[in-house]
C-alpha positions, 0 to 999 in steps of 0.5 A, a space after each residue: 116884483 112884489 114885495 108882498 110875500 118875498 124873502 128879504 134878507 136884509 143886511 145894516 137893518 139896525 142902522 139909520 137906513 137900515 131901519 127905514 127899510 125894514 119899516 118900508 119892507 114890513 109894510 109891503 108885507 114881506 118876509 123880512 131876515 134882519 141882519 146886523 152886528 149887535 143884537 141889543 139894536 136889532 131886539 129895538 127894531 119895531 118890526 117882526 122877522 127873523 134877527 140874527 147878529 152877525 158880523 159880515 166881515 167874513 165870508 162865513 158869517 155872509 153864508 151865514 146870513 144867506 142860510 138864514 134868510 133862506 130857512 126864514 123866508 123858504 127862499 130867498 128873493 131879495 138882498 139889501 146890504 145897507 151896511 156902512 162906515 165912513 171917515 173923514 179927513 184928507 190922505 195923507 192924514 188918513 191911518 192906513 187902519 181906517 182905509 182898510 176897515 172903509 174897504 172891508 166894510 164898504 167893498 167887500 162886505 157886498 161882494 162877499 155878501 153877493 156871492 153868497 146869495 146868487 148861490 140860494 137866490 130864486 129866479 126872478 130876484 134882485 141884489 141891492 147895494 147903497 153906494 151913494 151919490 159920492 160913488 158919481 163924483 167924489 169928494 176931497 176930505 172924503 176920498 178913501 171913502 168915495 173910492 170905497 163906494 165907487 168900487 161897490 158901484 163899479 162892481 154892481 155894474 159888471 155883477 149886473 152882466 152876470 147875475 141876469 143869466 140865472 136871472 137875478 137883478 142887480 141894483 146900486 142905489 145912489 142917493 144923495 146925502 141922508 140924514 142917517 146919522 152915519 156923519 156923526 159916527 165916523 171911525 176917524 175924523 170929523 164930518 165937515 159941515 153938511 147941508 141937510 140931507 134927505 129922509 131915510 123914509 123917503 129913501 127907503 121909499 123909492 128904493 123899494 119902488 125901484 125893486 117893485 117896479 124893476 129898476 135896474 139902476 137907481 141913480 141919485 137922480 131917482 131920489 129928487 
């Protein structure tokens, strides 16, 4: 695959990650739909593309995305979801609120947003979701958001299955911790002390990689 040219729909740009790639994306020359839910970081992004503000916590405003990316791009050839909300703290400590948003957001955010891409994707394109190293080994103080991104990877596994068959490839991305400042913005709790983590640039790097080079897996191994 070459980025050069392609119709990327590219969902959390404004976030740590999210901007990371869009750099990555723009310097390979691809056609970029920036995606998230509040435009003033989206306007802050430095690169060109189409911005559209959504909220992807529904179906709708999924199809929505896709619909731009599409009129953007006269197609659509690749999907990034680097949307994300964390919260710490043990179970029984855990509100039920914060559970349900880790779901949402985490879960069913990429399959809503899946679905509504394999409907206007081209032959030959790619899905990739960010579950991260904790969807290989989970973690006390952490488990409702574990389980969260072990849900996402558990479904990119069996959606791989299906896609290849309208031949579209489908990507989870696992990299260990990285320092995109999502840890200091956790809808509840405290994030517990962390050793450094990797560069969001590097990240964005190998992911890319992976996509140009027809990874159909990025474990968190493909990040050292």
């Amino acid at each position: 695959m070459n980025l050069q040219g392609a119709s990327v729909l590219l969902a959390g740009a404004s976030g740590g990650l999210g901007s990371a790639l869009a750099t990555e994306l723009h310097d390979r020359g691809a056609n970029l739909t920036l995606v998230a839910r509040r435009p003033e970081p989206l306007d802050g992004l430095a690169v060109p593309g189409r911005r559209v503000a959504l909220d992807l916590r529904t179906f709708e405003a999924c199809n929505e995305a896709v619909d731009q990316a599409v009129a953007n791009g006269g197609g659509l050839d690749v999907v990034i979801n680097a949307v994300g909300v964390v919260a710490f703290g043990p179970v029984a400590e855990l509100s039920v609120d914060a559970m349900e948003e880790l779901f949402l957001t985490n879960t069913f955010v990429p399959i809503m947003l899946a679905k509504a891409a394999l409907a206007g994707m081209t032959d030959g394109g790619a899905i990739v979701t960010i579950s991260g190293v904790i969807a290989e080994q989970n973690l006390p103080g952490m488990a409702a958001y574990g389980a969260s991104k072990a849900a996402v990877r558990s479904f990119d596994e069996a959606l791989a299955r299906e896609a290849r068959r309208v031949g579209v490839r489908v990507v989870d991305a696992r990299p260990p911790h990285t320092e995109t400042g999502l840890a200091d913005r956790p809808i509840e709790g405290t994030a517990p002390a962390m050793p450094d983590g990797l560069a969001p640039d590097m990240v964005a790097r190998v992911i890319c990689d992976g996509l140009e080079a027809k990874a159909k897996d990025l474990p968190s191994s493909a990040f050292e």
